[in-house]
C-alpha positions as CSV (number, residue, x, y, z in Angstrom):
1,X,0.0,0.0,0.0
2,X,1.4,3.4,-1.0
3,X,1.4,6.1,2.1
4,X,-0.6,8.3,0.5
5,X,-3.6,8.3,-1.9
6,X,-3.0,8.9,-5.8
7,X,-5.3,12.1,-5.6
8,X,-6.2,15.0,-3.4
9,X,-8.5,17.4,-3.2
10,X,-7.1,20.8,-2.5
11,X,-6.8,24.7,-3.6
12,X,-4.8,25.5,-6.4
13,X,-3.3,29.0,-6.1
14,X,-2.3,29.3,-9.8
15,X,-6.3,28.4,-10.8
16,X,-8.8,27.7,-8.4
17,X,-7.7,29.9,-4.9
18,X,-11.7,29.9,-4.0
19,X,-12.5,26.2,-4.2
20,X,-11.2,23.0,-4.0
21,X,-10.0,21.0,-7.0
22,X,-8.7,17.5,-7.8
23,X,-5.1,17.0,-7.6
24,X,-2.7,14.4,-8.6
25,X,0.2,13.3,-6.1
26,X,3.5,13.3,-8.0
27,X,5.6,12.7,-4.6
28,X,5.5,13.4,-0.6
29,X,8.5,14.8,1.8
30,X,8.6,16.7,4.9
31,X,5.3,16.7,6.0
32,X,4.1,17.7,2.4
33,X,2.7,16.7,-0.8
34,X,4.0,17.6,-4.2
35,X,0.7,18.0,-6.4
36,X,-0.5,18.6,-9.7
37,X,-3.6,20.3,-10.7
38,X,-5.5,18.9,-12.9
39,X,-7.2,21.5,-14.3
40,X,-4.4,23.6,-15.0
41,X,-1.2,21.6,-14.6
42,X,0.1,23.8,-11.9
43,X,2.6,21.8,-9.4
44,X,2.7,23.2,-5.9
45,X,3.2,22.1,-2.3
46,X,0.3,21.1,-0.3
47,X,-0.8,20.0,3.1
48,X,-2.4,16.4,3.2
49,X,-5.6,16.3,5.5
50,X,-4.7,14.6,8.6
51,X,-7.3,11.6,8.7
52,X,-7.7,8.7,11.2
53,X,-6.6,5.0,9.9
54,X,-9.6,2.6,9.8
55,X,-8.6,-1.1,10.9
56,X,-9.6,-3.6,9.2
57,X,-9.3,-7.4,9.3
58,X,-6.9,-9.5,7.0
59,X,-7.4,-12.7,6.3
60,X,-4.0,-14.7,5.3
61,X,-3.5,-17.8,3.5
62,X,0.0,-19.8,3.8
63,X,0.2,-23.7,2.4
64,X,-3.2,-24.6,2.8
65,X,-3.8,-22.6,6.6
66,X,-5.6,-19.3,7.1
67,X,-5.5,-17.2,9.6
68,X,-6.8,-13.7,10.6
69,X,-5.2,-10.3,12.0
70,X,-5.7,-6.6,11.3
71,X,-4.1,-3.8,9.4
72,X,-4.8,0.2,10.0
73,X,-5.0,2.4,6.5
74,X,-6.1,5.7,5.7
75,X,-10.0,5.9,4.8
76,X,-9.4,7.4,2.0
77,X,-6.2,5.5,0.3
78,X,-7.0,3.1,-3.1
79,X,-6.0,-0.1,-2.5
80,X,-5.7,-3.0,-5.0
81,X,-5.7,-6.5,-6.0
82,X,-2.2,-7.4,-6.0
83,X,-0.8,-4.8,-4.1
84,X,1.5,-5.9,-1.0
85,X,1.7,-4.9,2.6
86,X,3.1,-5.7,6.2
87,X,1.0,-7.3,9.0
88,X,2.1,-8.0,12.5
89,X,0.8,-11.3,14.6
90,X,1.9,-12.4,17.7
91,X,4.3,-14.9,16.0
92,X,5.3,-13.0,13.3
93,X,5.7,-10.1,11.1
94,X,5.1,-10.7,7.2
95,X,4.7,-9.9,3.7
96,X,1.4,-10.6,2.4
97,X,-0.2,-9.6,-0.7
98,X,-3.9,-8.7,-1.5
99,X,-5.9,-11.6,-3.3
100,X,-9.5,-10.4,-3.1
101,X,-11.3,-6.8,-1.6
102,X,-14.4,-7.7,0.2
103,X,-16.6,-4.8,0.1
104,X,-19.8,-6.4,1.7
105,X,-20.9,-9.9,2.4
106,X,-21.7,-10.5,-1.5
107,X,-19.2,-8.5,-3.3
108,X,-15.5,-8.9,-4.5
109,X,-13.6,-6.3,-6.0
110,X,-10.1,-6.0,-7.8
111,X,-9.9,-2.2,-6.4
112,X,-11.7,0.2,-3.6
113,X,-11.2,2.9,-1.4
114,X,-9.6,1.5,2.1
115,X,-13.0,3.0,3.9
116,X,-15.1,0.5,1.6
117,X,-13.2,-2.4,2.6
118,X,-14.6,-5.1,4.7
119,X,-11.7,-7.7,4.6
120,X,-8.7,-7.8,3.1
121,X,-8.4,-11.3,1.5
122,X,-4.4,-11.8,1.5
123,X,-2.0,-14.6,0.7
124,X,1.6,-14.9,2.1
125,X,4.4,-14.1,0.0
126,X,7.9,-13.6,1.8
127,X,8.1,-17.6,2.2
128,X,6.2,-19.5,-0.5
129,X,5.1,-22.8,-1.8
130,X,5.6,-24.0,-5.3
131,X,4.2,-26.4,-7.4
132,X,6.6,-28.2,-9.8
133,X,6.0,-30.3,-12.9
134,X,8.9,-32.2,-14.1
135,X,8.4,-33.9,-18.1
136,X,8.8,-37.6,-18.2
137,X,12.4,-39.1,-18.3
138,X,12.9,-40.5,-22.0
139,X,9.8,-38.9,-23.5
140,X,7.3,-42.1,-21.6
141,X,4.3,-39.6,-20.5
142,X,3.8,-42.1,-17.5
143,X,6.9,-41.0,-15.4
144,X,5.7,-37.6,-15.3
145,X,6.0,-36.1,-11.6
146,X,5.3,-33.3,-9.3
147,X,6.7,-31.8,-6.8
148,X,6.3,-28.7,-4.0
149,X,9.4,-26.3,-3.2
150,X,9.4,-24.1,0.0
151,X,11.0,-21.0,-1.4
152,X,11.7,-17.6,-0.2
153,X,8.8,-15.3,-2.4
154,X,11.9,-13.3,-4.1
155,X,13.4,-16.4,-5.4
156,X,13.8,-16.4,-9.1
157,X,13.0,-19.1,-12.0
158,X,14.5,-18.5,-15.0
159,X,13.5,-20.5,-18.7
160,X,16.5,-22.3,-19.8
161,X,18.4,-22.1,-16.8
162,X,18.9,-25.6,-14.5
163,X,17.2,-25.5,-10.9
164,X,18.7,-28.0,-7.6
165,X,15.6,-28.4,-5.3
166,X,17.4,-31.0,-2.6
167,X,17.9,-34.2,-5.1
168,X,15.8,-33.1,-7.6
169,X,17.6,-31.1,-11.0
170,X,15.8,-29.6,-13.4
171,X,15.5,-27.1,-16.6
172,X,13.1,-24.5,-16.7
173,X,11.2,-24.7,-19.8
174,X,7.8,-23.3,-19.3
175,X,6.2,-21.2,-16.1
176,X,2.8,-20.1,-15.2
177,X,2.0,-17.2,-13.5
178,X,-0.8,-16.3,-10.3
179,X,-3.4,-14.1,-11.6
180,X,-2.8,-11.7,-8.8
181,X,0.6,-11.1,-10.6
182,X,-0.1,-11.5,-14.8
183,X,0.4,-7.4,-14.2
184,X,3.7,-7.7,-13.8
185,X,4.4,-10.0,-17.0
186,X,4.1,-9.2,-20.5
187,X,2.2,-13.1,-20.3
188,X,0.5,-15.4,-18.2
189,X,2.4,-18.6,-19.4
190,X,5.9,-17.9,-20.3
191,X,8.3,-20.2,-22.2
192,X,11.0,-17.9,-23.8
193,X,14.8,-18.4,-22.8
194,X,15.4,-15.8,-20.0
195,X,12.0,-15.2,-18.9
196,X,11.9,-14.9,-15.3
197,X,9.0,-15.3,-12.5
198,X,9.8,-14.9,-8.7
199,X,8.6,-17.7,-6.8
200,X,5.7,-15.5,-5.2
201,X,4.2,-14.8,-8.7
202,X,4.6,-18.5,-9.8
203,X,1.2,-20.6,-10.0
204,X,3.4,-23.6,-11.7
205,X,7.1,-24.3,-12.6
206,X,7.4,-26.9,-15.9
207,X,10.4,-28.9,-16.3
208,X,12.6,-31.4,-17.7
209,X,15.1,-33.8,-15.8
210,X,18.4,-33.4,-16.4
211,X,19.7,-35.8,-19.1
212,X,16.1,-36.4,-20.4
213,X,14.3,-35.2,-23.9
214,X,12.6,-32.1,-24.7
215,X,10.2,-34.1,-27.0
216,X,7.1,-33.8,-25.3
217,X,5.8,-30.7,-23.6
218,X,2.8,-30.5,-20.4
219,X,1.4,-27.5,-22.6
């Protein structure tokens, strides 16, 4: 979550002294906001509204657990689907990242003001889980295999390059990325030589076994 919203409402000397207008926030420092109006283009200094945080609850998912906790935000800050932030619980502090915005009991959406928010539904990302497939040794469809790595979330897969998980080797040849993350990529399923997913973006690793043929492909 950003720490402050994307837009203000506020007087603009240069146009508008009388009344308020919309303004965007270019950068904050010192106490102040650097603003653009966008009605005129003038950039000036302005004073953000000092607002109380609402709490809200959080929801986390981590390997197949949930739990719940709380985070404070400013009413009036946008938040998004895919955006990250830091909660504290009594046995740790970490990463998580927003899955789903529950606005009332019957609604989901990808993006809301903070105030709207119900629950935050969250997974965690600073230590992940990752779901491996590794292609059949010698082409035979029937020795195909899966695996789960326990990753830190910045870890990086690369496409072409060879991977040691414990006893298991493999080369990246294909990976799928989480939907909360497609943003970030220029595809959802990538399979070009250098392409590369950290493991908290990763829905699915491919792979072959060392020493085995590129044949036959999961896709």
């Amino acid at each position: 979550m950003s720490e402050h919203p994307d837009r203000i409402a506020v007087h603009c000397p240069s146009c508008t002294p009388a009344e308020e207008t919309v303004h965007e926030v270019l950068s904050a420092g010192g106490g102040q906001l650097t603003v653009r109006c966008t009605e005129c283009d003038h950039v000036h200094k302005a004073q953000p509204d000092e607002e109380s945080d609402v709490e809200r609850p959080v929801i986390v998912s981590q390997d197949g657990d949930s739990f719940s906790t709380t985070v404070s935000v400013p009413p009036s800050e946008r938040v998004r689907v895919g955006e990250e932030f830091i909660v504290e619980t009594e046995e740790a502090i970490m990463q998580v990242r927003i899955t789903d915005l529950e606005t009332d009991t019957e609604t989901r959406a990808a993006t809301a003001d903070a105030e709207e928010v119900e629950t935050f539904w969250t997974r965690a990302v600073d230590n992940v889980s990752v779901d491996v497939t590794l292609h059949p040794r010698q082409g035979d469809p029937d020795d195909t295999r899966s695996l789960t790595a326990h990753l830190p979330g910045d870890y990086k897969f690369t496409i072409g390059e060879t991977v040691s998980l414990g006893e298991d080797e493999f080369e990246v040849t294909n990976i799928h990325v989480r939907e909360t993350a497609i943003s970030r990529y220029p595809f959802e399923k990538l399979g070009d030589d250098g392409d590369t997913v950290v493991a908290k973006d990763v829905k699915r690793v491919y792979g072959y076994e060392e020493g085995t043929s590129r044949a036959w492909s999961a896709w």
